[in-house]
N, C-alpha and C positions, 0 to 999 in steps of 0.2 A: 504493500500500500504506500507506503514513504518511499520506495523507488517510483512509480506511477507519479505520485505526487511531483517529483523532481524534475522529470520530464518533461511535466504538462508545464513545469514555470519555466524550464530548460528553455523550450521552443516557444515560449511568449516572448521571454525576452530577447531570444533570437528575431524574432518579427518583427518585435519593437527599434530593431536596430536598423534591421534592412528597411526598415517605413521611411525614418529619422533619415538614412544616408539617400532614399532616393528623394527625399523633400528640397534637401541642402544641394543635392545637385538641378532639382529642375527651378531653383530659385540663388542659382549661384551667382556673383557680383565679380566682373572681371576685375581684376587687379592690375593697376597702371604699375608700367615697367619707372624703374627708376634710373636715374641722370647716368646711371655706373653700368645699370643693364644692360645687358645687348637686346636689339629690338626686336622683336617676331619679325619671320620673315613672310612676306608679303608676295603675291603672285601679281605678275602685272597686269592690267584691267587694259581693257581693248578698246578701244575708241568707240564712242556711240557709233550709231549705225549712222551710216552718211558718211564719216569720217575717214581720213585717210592717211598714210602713213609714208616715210620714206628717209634714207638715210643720207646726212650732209656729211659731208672731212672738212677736218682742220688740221692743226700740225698739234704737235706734242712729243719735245723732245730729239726733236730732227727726224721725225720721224710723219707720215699721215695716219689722223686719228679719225676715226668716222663714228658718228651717232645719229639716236635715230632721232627723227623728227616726227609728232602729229601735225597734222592740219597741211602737208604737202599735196600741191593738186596733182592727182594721178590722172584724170578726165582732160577733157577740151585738147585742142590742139597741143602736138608736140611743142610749139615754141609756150604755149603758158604753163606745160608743165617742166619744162625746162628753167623759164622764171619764176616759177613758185622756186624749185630747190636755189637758185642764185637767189635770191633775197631771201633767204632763211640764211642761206651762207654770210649775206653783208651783216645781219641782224644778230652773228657772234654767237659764238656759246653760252650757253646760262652760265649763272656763279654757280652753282654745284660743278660743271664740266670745268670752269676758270679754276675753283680749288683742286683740282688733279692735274692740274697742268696744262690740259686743252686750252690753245689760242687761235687764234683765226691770223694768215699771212698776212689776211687785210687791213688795211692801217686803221686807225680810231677817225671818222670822219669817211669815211668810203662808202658809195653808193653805188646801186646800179641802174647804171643810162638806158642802156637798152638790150635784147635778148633776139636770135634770129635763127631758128632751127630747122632745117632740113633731114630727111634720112639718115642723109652722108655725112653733112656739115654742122656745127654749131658754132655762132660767134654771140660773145660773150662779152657787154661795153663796159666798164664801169668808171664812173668820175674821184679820182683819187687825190687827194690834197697836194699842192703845187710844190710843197719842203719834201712831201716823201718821193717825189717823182725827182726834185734833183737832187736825193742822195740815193735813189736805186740804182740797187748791186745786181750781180746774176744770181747771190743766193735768193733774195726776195723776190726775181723772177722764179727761179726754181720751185720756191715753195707755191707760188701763187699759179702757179699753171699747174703744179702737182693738184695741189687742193680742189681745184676746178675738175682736171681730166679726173679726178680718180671720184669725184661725186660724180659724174659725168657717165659712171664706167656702163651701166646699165643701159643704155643707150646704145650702145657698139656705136660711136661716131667715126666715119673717117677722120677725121679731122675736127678738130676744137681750136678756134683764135679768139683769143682772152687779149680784149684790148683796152686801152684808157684814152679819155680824151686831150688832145694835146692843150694846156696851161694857156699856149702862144695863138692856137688858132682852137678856138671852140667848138669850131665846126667840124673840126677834124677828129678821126680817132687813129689811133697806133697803134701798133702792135707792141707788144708790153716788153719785146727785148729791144724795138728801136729807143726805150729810152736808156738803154745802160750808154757806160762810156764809152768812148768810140777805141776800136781796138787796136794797140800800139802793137806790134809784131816784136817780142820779147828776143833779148840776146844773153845769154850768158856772159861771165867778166871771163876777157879774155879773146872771146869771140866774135870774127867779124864782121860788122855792119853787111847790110848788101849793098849800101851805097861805095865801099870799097871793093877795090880790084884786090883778084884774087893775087896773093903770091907768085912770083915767078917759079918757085918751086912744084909750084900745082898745074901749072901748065907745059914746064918742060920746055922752054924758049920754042914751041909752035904754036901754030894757030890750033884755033881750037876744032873739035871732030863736031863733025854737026850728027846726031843722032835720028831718030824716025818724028817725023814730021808732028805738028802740035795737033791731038787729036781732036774733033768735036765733039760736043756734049755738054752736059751740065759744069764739068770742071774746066772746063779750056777757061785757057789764062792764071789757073788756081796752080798754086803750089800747096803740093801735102807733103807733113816729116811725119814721120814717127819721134815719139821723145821716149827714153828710157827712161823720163823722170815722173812718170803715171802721169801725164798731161797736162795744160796748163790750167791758171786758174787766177780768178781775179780776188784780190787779195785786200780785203776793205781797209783795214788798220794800218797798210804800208803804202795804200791806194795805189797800186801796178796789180798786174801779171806776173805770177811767176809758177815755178815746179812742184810739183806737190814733194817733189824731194830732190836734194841736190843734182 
């Protein structure tokens, strides 16, 4: 009889427990993370419906950085959605992307002029401030035609010409390597000018051999070297040209 008894309060208060634990759970109170916490992780939520998606580059680090973008126009003609992604490009990375490093090539003050796409081709205008155009170098072309062609890349364009408009004439626009400095033909110390005559020793007191005729094409008139020094390069801080290595 007192085993019986034991049992029947055994499994009350068993009941009474599982009642109490399913109560507390369907009336439970989330708890805010604190300053020191790590935060739940979160799935990312998809753009209302209508909405649309697409990804922009910038640099970070000498490197191209790409993220995505909402609100890029996927619809209407190729040149508007060419100029949605270029004015989301002038329009910078957020400060979350600026805290990791992400920067845009384009200077503070840069807009875009105008957009013009075809299949094959896309040109690309933008109005750039007059101090950053007369200190551009070929790395700030590099980066900024990187940043373009590689948002660009989905497209498969023949061709991309990323231009600015010239400071001198408004009306004009350039192509963004006619503004660098104009190119001196670099010499090594040591080494002679081409406006000097060669050494008598290099010619051997005869005339000289005239070799196979100059050919046509795209090179006629062009001289090409090879350099062992990995190529040349413009060199901002010494402002020339020189080797990437002795």
């Amino acid at each position: 009889m007192i085993r019986a008894v034991s049992s029947r309060i055994l499994m009350a208060v068993g009941g009474g427990l599982l009642m109490a634990a399913v109560t507390l759970a369907c009336f439970h109170t989330p708890v805010a993370t604190g300053a020191g916490d790590a935060p739940p992780s979160t799935t990312p939520v998809s753009p209302a419906s209508g909405g649309t998606g697409g990804v922009v580059c910038f640099v970070a680090e000498g490197a191209t950085a790409c993220v995505e973008r909402f609100g890029i126009q996927s619809i209407g003609t190729l040149t508007d959605q060419v100029r949605s992604l270029m004015q989301a490009m002038v329009d910078g990375p957020t400060a979350a992307e600026r805290s990791r490093g992400i920067r845009s090539a384009l200077p503070a003050g840069a807009a875009l002029a105008d957009v013009m796409a075809s299949p094959e081709r896309a040109v690309v205008r933008f109005d750039l401030p007059p101090a950053y155009l007369a200190s551009f170098d070929a790395g700030d072309a590099e980066d900024v035609n990187e940043q373009v062609a590689t948002t660009l890349t989905p497209f498969n364009f023949a061709r991309i010409d990323v231009e600015a408009r010239d400071p001198d004439r408004p009306d004009t626009f350039r192509l963004l390597s006619t503004f660098l400095p104009p190119i001196i033909i670099p010499t090594k110390p040591g080494e002679p000018s081409s406006s000097q005559p060669p050494p008598s020793s290099l010619t051997g007191g005869q005339p000289p051999e005239y070799g196979n005729p100059q050919a046509s094409g795209g090179l006629r008139g062009k001289t090409v070297f090879v350099s062992a020094g990995h190529g040349w390069y413009w060199h901002a801080t010494q402002g020339r040209y020189r080797t990437q290595r002795p």
